[in-house]
C-alpha positions as CSV (number, residue, x, y, z in Angstrom):
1,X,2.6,-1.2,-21.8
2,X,4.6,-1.9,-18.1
3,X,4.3,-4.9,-16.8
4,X,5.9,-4.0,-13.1
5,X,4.9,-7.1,-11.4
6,X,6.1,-9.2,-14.6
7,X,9.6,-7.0,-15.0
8,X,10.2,-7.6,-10.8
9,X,9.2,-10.8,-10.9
10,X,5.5,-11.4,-8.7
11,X,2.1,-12.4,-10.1
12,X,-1.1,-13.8,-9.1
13,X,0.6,-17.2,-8.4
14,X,3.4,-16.2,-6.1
15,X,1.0,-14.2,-3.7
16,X,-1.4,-17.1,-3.4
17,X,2.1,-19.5,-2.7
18,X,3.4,-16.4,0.3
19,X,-0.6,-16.3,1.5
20,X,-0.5,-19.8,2.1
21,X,2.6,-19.9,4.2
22,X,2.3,-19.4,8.3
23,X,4.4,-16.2,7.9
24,X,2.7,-14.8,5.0
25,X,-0.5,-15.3,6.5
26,X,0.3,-13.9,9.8
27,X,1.8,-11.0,8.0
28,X,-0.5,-9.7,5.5
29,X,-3.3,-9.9,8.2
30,X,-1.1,-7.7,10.8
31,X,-0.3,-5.0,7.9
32,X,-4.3,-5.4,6.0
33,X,-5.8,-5.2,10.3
34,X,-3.2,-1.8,10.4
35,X,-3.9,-0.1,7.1
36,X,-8.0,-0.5,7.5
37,X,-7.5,1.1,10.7
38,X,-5.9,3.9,9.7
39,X,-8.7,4.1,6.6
40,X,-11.5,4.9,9.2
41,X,-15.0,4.5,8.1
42,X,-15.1,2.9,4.4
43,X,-18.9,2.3,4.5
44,X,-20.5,4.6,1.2
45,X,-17.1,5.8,0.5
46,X,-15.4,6.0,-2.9
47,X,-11.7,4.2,-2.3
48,X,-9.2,3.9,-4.8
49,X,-6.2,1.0,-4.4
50,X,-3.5,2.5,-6.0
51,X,-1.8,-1.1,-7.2
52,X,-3.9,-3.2,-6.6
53,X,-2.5,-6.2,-7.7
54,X,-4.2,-9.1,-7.1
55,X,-7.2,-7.8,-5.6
56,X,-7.6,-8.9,-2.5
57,X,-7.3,-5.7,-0.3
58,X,-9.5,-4.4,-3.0
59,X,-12.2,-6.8,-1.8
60,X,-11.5,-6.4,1.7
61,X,-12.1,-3.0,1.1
62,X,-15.7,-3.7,-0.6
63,X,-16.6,-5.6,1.8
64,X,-16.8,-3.3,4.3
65,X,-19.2,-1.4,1.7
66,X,-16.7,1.0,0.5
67,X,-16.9,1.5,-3.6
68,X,-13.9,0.2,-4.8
69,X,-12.4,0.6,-8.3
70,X,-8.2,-0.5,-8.5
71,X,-5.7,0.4,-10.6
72,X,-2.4,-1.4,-12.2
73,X,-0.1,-1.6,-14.6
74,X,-0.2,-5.8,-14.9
75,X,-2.7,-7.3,-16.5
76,X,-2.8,-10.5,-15.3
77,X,-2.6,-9.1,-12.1
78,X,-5.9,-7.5,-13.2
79,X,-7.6,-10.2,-14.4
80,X,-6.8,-12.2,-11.1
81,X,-8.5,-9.4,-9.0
82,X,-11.8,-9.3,-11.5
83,X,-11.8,-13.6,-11.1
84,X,-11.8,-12.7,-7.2
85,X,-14.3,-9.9,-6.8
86,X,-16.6,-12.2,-9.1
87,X,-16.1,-15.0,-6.9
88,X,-17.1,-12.8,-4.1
89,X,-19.6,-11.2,-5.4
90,X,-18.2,-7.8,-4.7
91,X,-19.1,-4.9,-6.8
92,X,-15.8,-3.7,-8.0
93,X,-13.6,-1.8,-10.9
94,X,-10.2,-2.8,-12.0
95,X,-8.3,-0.5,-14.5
96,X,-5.5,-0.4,-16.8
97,X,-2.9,2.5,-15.3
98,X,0.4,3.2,-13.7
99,X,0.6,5.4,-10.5
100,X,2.4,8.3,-11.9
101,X,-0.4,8.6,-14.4
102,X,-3.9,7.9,-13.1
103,X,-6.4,7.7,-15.8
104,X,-8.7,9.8,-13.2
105,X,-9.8,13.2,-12.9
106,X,-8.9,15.5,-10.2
107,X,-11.0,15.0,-6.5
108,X,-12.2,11.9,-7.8
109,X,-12.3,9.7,-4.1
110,X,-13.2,10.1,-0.4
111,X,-10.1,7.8,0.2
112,X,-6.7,6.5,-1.9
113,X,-4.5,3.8,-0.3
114,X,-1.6,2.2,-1.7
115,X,0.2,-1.1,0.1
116,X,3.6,-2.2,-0.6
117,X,3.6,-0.6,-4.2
118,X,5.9,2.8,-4.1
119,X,9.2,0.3,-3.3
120,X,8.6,-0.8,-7.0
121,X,7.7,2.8,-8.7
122,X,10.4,4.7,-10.2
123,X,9.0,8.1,-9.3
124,X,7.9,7.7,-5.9
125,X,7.7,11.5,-5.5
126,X,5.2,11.4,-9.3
127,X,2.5,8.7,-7.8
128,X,2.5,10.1,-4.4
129,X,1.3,13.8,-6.5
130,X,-0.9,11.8,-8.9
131,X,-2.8,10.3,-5.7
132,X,-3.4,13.4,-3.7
133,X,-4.0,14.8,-6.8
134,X,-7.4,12.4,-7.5
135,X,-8.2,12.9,-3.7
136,X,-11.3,14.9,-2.4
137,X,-10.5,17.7,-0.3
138,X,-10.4,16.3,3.3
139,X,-9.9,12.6,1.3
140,X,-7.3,10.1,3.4
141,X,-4.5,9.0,1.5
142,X,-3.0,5.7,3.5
143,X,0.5,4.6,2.4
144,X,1.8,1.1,3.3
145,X,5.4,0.2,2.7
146,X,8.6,-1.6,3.5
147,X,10.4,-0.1,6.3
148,X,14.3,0.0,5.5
149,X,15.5,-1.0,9.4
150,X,14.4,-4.3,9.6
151,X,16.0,-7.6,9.3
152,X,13.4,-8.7,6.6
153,X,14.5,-5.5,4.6
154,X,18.5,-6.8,5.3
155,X,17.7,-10.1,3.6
156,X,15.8,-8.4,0.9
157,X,18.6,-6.4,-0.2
158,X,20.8,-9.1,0.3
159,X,18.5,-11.2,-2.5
160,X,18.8,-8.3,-4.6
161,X,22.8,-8.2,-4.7
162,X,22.3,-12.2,-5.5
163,X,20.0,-11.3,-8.9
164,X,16.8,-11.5,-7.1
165,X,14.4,-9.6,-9.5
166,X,11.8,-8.5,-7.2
167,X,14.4,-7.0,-5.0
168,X,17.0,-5.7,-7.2
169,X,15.6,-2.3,-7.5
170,X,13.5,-2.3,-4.8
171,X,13.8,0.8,-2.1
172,X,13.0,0.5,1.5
173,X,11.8,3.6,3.2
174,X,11.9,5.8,6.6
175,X,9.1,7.1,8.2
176,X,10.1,10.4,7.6
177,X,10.8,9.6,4.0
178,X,7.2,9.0,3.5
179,X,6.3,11.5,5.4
180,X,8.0,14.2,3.4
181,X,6.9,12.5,-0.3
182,X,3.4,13.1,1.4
183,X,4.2,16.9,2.5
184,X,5.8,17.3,-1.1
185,X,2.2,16.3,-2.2
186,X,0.7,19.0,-0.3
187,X,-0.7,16.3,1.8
188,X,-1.2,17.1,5.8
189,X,0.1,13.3,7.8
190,X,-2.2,12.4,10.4
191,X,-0.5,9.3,12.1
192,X,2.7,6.7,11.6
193,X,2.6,3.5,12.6
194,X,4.8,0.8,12.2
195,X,4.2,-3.2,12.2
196,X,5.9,-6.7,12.0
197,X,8.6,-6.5,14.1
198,X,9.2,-10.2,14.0
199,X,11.9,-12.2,12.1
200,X,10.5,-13.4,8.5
201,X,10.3,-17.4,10.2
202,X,6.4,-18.4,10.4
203,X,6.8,-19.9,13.7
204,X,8.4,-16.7,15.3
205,X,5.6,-14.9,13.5
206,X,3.1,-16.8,15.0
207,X,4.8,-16.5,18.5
208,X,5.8,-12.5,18.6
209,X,2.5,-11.1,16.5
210,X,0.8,-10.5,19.6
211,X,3.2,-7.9,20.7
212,X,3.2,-6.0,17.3
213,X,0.6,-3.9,18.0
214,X,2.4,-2.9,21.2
215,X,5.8,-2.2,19.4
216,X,4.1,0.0,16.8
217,X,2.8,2.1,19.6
218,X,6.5,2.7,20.6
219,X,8.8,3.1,17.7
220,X,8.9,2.6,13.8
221,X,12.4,1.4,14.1
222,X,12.7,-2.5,13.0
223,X,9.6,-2.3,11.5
224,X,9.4,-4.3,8.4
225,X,5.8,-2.4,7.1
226,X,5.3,1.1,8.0
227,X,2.1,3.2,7.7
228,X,1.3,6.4,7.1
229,X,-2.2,8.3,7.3
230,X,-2.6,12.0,5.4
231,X,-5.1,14.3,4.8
232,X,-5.7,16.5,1.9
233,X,-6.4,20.2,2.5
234,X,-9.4,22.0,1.6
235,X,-8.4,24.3,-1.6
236,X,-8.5,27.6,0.9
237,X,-5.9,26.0,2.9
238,X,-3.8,24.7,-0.2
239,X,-4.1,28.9,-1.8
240,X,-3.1,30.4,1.5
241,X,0.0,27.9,2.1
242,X,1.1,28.9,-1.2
243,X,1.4,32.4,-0.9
């Protein structure tokens, strides 16, 4: 059994301390308001949250009537996300599974999305398969991660040189980096978008947030979180690309 979020250092606790902090708060609603936008339509839809960790974009998922079931490797991180969906009163699953192994058969969900997780998997290239693998065809897979240009990404690293173990062996990605693990994946992208462009300081958060949707209409460089939408193909598509 894996604990990631125990071997790197986060758990339940230290995502309710960063949520209650100006810039944490400011943050996760820029990058939650940017990945359910590229999601679409959730209502009646089957959505897997690859990592789901705590459980909270799991329930913000459900309740916009999608039909949620999440998957990690932690269990506390687990039992933190049923506690939640209970409070709520959401009608959710939480499972026992790492990414490169989804205990799910193939063309299981309209929709897979997975936030800030790959920068902690191993085999980035293994989970990307594993969750176009349990997509529909047509399903939208929606990858959120940290963008390697960005100060927040400089003093990440720098943490990791000084011991920190969440970011010792962390990896920040490009755009095009995700992009191609999603074409590896025989997944078609649809849209990149980039987001918090600000400084990590709560009070320049609060100040340059506005903008952000602006910037990520420009460039993905100096973005912090990027975000990328694919498609799977329809199995006729899929035989004749491979021939």
């Amino acid at each position: 059994m894996s604990h990631r979020t125990e071997t790197i250092g986060i758990g339940p606790a230290r995502y309710a301390a960063w949520r209650a902090t100006t810039l944490g708060a400011v943050t996760d609603d820029i990058e939650q308001r940017l990945i359910l936008d590229l999601m679409g339509e959730l209502s009646g839809r089957t959505v897997l949250d690859a990592g789901c960790g705590d459980g909270a974009f799991a329930c913000a998922l459900a309740s916009r009537g999608a039909e949620v079931t999440g998957v990690d490797p932690d269990r506390a991180m687990l039992a933190a996300a049923r506690g939640r969906a209970a409070a709520a009163g959401l009608r959710t699953k939480f499972l026992e599974g790492r990414l490169e192994r989804l205990p799910f058969p193939d063309a299981s969900f309209d929709a897979v999305v997975a936030v800030t997780v790959l920068c902690f998997v191993p085999d980035a290239a293994a989970a990307v398969r594993e969750m176009a693998r349990v997509l529909r065809p047509g399903g939208r897979l929606v990858i959120g991660e940290l963008g390697r240009w960005s100060l927040w990404a400089a003093v990440r690293r720098a943490r990791g040189w000084l011991g920190s173990p969440t970011w010792k062996t962390a990896r920040f990605r490009t755009a095009a980096e995700l992009v191609a693990l999603a074409r590896q994946a025989q997944l078609s992208v649809t849209e990149i978008r980039g987001a918090v462009y600000y400084p990590p300081v709560g009070v320049l958060a609060r100040l340059l947030s506005p903008a952000d949707r602006w910037l990520g209409g420009l460039t993905t460089f100096g973005a912090a979180f990027l975000a990328i939408a694919a498609t799977r193909m329809n199995d006729a598509r899929e035989k004749r690309s491979c021939r």
